[in-house]
C-alpha positions as a Markdown table, in Angstrom:
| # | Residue | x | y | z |
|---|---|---|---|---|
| 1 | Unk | 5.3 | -20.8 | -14.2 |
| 2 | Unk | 8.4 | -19.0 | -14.3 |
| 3 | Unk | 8.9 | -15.0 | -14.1 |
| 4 | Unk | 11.4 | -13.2 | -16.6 |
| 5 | Unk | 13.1 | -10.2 | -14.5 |
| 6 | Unk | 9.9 | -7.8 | -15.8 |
| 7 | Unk | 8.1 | -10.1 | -14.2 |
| 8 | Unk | 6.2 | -11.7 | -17.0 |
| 9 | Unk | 5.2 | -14.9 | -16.2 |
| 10 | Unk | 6.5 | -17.9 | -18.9 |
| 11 | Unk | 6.4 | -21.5 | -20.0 |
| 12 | Unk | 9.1 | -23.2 | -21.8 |
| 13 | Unk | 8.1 | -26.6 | -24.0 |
| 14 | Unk | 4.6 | -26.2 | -23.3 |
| 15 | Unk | 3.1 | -29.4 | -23.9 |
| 16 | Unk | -0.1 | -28.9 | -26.6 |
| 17 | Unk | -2.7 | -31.9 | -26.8 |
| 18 | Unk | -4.1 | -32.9 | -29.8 |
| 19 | Unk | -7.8 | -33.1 | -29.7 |
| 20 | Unk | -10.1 | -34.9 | -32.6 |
| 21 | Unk | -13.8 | -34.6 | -31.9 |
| 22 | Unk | -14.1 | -36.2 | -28.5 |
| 23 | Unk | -11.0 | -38.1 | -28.9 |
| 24 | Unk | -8.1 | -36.1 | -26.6 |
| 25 | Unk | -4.8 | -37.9 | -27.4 |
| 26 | Unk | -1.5 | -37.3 | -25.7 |
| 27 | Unk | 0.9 | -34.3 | -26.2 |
| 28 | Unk | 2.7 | -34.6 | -29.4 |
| 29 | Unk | 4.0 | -31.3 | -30.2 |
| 30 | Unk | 5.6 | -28.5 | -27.5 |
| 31 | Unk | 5.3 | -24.6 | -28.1 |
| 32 | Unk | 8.8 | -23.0 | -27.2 |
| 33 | Unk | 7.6 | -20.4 | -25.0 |
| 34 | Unk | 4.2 | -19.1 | -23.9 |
| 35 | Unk | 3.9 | -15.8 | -21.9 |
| 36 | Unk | 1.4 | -15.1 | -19.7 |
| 37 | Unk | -0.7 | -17.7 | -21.1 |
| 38 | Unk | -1.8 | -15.5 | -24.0 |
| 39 | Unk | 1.2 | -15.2 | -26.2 |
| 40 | Unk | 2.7 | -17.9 | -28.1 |
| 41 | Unk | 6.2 | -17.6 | -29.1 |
| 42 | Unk | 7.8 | -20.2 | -31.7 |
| 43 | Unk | 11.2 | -19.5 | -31.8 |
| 44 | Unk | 13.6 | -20.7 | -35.3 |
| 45 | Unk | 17.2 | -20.7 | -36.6 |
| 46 | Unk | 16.4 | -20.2 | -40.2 |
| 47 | Unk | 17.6 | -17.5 | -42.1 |
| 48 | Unk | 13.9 | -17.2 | -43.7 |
| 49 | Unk | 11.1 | -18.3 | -42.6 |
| 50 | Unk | 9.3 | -20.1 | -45.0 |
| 51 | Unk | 5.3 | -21.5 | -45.0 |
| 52 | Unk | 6.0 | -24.4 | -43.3 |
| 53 | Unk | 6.8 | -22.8 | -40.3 |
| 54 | Unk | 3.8 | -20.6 | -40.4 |
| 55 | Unk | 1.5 | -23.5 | -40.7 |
| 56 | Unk | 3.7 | -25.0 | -37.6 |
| 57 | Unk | 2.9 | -22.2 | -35.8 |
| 58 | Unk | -0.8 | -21.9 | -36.2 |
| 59 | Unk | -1.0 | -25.8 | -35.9 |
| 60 | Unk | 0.3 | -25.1 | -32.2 |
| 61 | Unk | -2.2 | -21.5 | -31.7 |
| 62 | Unk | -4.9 | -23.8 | -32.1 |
| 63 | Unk | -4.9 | -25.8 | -28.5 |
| 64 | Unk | -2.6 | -23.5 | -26.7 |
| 65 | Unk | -5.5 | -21.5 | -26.6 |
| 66 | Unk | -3.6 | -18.2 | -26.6 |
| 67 | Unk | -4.8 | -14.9 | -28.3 |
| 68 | Unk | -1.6 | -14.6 | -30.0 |
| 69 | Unk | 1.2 | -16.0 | -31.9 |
| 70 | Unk | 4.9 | -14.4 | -33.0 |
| 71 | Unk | 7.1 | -16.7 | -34.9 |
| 72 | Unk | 10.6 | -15.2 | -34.9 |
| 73 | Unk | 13.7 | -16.3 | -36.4 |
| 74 | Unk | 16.6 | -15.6 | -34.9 |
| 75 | Unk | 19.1 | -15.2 | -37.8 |
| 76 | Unk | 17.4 | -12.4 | -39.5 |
| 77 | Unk | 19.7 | -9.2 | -39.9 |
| 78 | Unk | 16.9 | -7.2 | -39.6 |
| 79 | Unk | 13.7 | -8.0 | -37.0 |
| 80 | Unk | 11.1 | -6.9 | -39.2 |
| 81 | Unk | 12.0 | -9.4 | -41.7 |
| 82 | Unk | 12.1 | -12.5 | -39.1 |
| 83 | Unk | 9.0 | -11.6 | -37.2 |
| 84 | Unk | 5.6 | -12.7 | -38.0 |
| 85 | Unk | 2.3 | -12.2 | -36.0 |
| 86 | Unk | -0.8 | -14.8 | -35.8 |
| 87 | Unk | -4.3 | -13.8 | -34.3 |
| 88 | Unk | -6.9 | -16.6 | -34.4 |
């Protein structure tokens, strides 16, 4: 685990199994970013962010097993409107 100069610790391309009844297959999807194995962070360069990438993002909340998850774009012009927030 890395530590961010606050010293957060963080994953990049966090591998997240998929997992069917009993069945555990291997990792097919990464998160971006997860911080102190609690927060998920998926990360886009959309200028909107659009359903698809909210169901993306609670796919990957699901076996992360974090208590929250921010989807942010980064072309926004304002934060507010490129920032959503998941809690299972």
């Amino acid at each position: 685990m890395l530590k961010n100069h606050a010293g957060l610790g963080f994953q990049r391309q966090v591998p997240l199994p998929i997992v069917h009844e009993d069945l555990r297959l291997s990792p097919a999807c990464c998160a971006d970013i997860i911080v102190e194995r609690s927060t998920l962070l998926e990360l886009k360069s959309v200028q909107q962010l659009l359903p698809v990438h909210e169901a993306q993002t609670l796919t990957y909340l699901r076996p992360s097993n974090c208590q929250i998850a921010l989807l942010m774009t980064l072309d926004a012009v304002m934060l507010k409107d490129g920032l959503r927030r998941f809690i299972p």
